[in-house]
N, C-alpha and C positions, 0 to 999 in steps of 0.2 A: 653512804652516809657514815660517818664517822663518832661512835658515841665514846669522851671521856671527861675525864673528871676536871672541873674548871674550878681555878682558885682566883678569887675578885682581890687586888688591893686596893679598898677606899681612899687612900691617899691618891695613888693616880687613875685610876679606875682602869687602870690596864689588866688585861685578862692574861695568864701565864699559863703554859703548859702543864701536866700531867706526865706522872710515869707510865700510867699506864693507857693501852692504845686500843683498841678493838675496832675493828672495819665490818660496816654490815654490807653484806652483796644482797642482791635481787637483781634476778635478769630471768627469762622468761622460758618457760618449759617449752618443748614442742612433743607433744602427746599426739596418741591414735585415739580413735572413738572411745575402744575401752579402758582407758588409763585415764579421759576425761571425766567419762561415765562412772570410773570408782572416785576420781576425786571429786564427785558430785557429789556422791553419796558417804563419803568422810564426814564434809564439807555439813550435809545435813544432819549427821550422826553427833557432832560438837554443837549445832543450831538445837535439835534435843534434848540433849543434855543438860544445855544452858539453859534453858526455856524451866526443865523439871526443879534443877538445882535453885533456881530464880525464887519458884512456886515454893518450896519447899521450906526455901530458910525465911520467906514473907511471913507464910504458917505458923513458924514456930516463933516467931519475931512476937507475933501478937499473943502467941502464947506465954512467951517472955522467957522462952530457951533461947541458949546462943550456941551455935553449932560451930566447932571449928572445921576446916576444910578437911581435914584427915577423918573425922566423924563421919561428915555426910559423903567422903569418897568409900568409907566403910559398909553405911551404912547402904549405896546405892549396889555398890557390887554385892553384897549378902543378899538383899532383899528386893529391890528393883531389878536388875539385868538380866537375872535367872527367867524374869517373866516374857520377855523378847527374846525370842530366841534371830531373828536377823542381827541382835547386836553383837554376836557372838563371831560372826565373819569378816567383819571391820577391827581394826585395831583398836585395843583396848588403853594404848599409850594416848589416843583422843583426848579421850573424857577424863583422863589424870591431867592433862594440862587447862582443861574447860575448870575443873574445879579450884585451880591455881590462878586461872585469869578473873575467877569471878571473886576470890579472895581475894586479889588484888583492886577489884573493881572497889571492891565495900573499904576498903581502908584509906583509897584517895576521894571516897564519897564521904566519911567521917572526917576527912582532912579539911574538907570544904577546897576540894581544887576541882570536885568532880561532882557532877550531876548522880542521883541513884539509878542502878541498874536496869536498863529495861528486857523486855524478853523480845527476842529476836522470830520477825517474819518469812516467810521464806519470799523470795522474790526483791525485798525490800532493804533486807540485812546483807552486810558483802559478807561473801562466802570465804572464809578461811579458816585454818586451822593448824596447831603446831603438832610433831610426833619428835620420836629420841628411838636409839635403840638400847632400848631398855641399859642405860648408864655407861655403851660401847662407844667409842668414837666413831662418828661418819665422816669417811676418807672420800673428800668429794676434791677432781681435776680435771680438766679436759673439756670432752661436749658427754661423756658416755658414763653414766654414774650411777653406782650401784645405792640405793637406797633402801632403808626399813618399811619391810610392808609391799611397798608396790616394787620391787625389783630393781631391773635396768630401766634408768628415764635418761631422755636425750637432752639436752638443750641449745638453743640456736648460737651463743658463741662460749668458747673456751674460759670455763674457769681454771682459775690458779689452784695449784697441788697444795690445797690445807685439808684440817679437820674436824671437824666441830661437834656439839654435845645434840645442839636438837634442831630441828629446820622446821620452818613454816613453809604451809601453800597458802596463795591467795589466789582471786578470780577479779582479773580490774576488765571489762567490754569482753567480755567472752573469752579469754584469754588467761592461764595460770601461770602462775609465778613465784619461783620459792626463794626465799631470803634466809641468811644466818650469817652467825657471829663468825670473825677468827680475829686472833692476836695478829696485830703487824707492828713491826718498831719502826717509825717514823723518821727519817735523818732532817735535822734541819738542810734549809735548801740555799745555796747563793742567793743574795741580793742584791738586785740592779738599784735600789733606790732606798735611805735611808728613812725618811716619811714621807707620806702623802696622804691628802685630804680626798676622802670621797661624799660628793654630793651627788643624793640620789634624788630624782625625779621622774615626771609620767614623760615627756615630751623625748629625752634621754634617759637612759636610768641608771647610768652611772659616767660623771664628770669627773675626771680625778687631774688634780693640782699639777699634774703631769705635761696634761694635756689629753692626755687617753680619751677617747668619750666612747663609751658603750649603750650602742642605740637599743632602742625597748620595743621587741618584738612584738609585743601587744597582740599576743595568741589570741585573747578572749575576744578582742574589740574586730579583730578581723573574722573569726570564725562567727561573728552571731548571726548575720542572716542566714548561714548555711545550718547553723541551732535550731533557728528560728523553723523554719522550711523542716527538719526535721521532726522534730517536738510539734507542729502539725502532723505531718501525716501520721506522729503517732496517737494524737488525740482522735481522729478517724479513723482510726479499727477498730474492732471489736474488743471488746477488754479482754486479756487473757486467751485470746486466739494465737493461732500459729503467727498470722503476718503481725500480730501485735507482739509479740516476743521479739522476730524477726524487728521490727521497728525500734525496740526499744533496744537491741543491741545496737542499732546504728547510732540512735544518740549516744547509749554508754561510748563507743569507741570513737567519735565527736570530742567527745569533751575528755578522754583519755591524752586523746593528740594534744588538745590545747594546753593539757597539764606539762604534756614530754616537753614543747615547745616551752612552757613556761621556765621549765626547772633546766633545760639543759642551756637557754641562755643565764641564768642563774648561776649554773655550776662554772661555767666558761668567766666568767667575772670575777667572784668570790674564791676559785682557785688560782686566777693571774692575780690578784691580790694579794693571798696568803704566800704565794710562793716570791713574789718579787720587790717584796717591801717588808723591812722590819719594824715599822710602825704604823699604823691602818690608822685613820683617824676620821670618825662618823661620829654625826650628830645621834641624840637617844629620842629616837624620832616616839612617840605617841598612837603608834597605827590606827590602836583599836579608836582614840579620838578622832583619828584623821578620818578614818573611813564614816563619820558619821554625816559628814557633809554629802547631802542629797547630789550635789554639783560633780564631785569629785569622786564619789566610793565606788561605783565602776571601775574606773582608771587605776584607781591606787589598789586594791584588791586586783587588779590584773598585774599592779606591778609587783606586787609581792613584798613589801619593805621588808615587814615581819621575819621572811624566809632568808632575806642577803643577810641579816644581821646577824639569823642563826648559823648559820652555813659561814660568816668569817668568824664565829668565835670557836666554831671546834676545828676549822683549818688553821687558824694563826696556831692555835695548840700544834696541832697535827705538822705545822712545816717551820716552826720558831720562829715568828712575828707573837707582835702582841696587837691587842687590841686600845682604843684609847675613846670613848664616848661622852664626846661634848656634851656642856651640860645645854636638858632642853630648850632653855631660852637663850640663848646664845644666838645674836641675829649674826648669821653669817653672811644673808644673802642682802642685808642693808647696810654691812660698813666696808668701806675701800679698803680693798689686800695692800695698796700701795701708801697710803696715809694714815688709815684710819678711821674717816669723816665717815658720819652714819649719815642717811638717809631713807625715806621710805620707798620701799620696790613693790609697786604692785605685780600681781602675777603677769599680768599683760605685757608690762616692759620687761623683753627679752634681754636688750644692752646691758651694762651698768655705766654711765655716765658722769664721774664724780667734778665736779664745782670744784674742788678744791685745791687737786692737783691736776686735772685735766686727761686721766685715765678713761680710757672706752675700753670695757672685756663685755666679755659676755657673762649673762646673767650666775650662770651654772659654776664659770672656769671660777670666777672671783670668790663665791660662795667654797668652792672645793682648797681653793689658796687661801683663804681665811683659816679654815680647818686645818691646814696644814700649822699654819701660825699659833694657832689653836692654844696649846700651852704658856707662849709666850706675850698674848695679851692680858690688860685687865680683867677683862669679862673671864677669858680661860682663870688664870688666877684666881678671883673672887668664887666661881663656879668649883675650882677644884677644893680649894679650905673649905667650904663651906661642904660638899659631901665630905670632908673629914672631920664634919662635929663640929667645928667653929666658925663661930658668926663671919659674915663679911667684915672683912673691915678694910683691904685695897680699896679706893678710891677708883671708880668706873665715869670720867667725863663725859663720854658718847651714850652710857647706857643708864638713864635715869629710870626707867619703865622696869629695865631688869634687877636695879635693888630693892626698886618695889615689889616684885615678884620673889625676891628672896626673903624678904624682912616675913612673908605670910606664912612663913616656916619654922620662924625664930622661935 
């Protein structure tokens, strides 16, 4: 995954690259008993922490003190820590990062982007945790890597010769995993095509003007009776027994696979994308609306929209395309790529069949070659001034519904 910095231009709503680049790895440890076993016990050491620090700044909240992070990491190492002495064998670089995440927790909870803090169970909460070596760089390459704290760990394939400031473990189905930042500079990549339209849907999930069609694995909708059948036999054991634990890693590692399967046809899509077209052009589709439909939210939550759309705005960055996001009422899938002529599609007709000039495509290709056009219609036009602040005022003959849907903005 790729985090950097995206600059929006309202006039074409193209998304443009950044200078700066950072690549985040995760791939997966492969540990002995005892190297699971300490990161068990990290893992519950920062679940601690967080748990006390939570109680702590609630207390004084009501008290009506405000503690900054540097306070209550002072205050816990002088006066709490000394009293455990187990904490003393675990790395102390833990609970200096637990008190950074939970200052961060409180200041996207003040922002109103986040929910308030809760305090973390054991069993219930995933298990992870960040360390550093105390401000050193970690010189990680290979399969064989010396690390802060726990020593020499292996991992099952070859990382790249970088370095980084601090690394995270996690624990996804029984299973750890350490992730971290490095710098890479990015080269733009040749292009086989200078635009194209992609239409995403459940039956395909991705149609592109091309012709391309990238069929939708549908992890979720195939794996549920095998869910199903699991998530049984785990409600028949004993709560908290050995075959219950045993049971519940069989789901966790279920529903891990349906994720890999999710995200690696994802990646496969959204990187031939950014890499072989300098101009990507998707509708701004509505998810969190879309999935409230009883009918469809299944389906569309297994397709993922949410994640393609994020996954092509930091690759178009990452390989020099751009991005271009129709506006949402923009009926692409009711007017002819070939004429024009609008008509109503219900979902059920696959075809497109146009009266007017006597065009048969299919449902998806038309919609994705409309996109491509995108720019050069009225509907694009009126759609594009109008996210630049000023009223419509191109004339739209096919789309009477959509300057009504604009005028409720004016």
């Amino acid at each position: 995954m790729l985090i950097c910095i995206l600059a929006i231009d309202n006039g074409s709503n193209m998304i443009y690259n950044s200078s700066m680049s950072y690549l985040a790895y995760k791939t997966q440890l492969k540990l002995n008993n005892q190297q699971t076993t300490l990161m068990r016990q990290c893992a519950g050491y920062g679940r601690w922490v967080w748990n006390w620090a939570l109680d702590f700044k609630q207390k004084a909240y009501k008290e009506d003190i405000k503690l900054t992070k540097s306070q209550l990491r002072k205050y816990y190492t002088n006066h709490v820590k000394p009293l455990y002495p187990w904490q003393s064998i675990l790395s102390s670089r833990i609970y200096q990062y637990v008190f950074i995440d939970l200052d961060e927790a409180y200041k996207r909870f003040f922002k109103g982007i986040a929910k308030h803090p809760r305090f973390k169970k054991k069993g219930k909460s995933s298990h992870s945790f960040t360390i550093d070596a105390g401000g050193k760089p970690i010189n990680l390459g290979g399969k064989l890597h010396k690390l802060p704290f726990f020593g020499w760990i292996k991992t099952y394939e070859k990382l790249p010769i970088c370095s980084t400031k601090k690394i995270t473990f996690s624990e996804q189905g029984g299973d750890w995993f350490v992730s971290f930042f490095m710098e890479v500079d990015f080269l733009p990549t040749p292009k086989i095509r200078e635009k194209v339209g992609v239409d995403l849907g459940i039956s395909k999930l991705a149609t592109l003007s091309s012709g391309m069609v990238f069929e939708n694995p549908k992890a979720y909708t195939k794996a549920l009776k095998r869910l199903a059948r699991l998530q049984r036999d785990l409600s028949r054991k004993v709560f908290q027994s050995k075959n219950w634990y045993k049971a519940k890693l069989k789901v966790a590692k279920a529903h891990r696979k349906v994720a890999d399967l999710r995200s690696n046809s994802i990646h496969h899509l959204t990187s031939y994308l950014a890499k072989n077209h300098s101009q990507i052009i998707m509708e701004d589709l509505n998810v969190s609306g879309l999935i409230k439909n009883r009918h469809l939210s299944k389906a569309l939550s297994d397709a993922a929209f949410g994640m393609i759309r994020t996954q092509v705005e930091y690759k178009s960055s990452r390989y020099g395309s751009s991005l271009v996001l129709a506006f949402r009422f923009f009926p692409s899938s009711q007017l002819c790529s070939n004429c024009g002529h609008r008509q109503k599609m219900p979902l059920s007709v696959r075809v497109y069949d146009c009266p007017s000039c006597n065009v048969k495509l299919d449902r998806d290709l038309n919609a994705s070659l409309n996109l491509e056009q995108y720019e050069s219609t009225a509907v694009g036009l009126t759609a594009l001034r109008f996210v630049d602040g000023v009223l419509p005022t191109v004339p739209c003959e096919a789309n009477s519904k959509h300057q009504s849907r604009l005028s409720r903005f004016g």
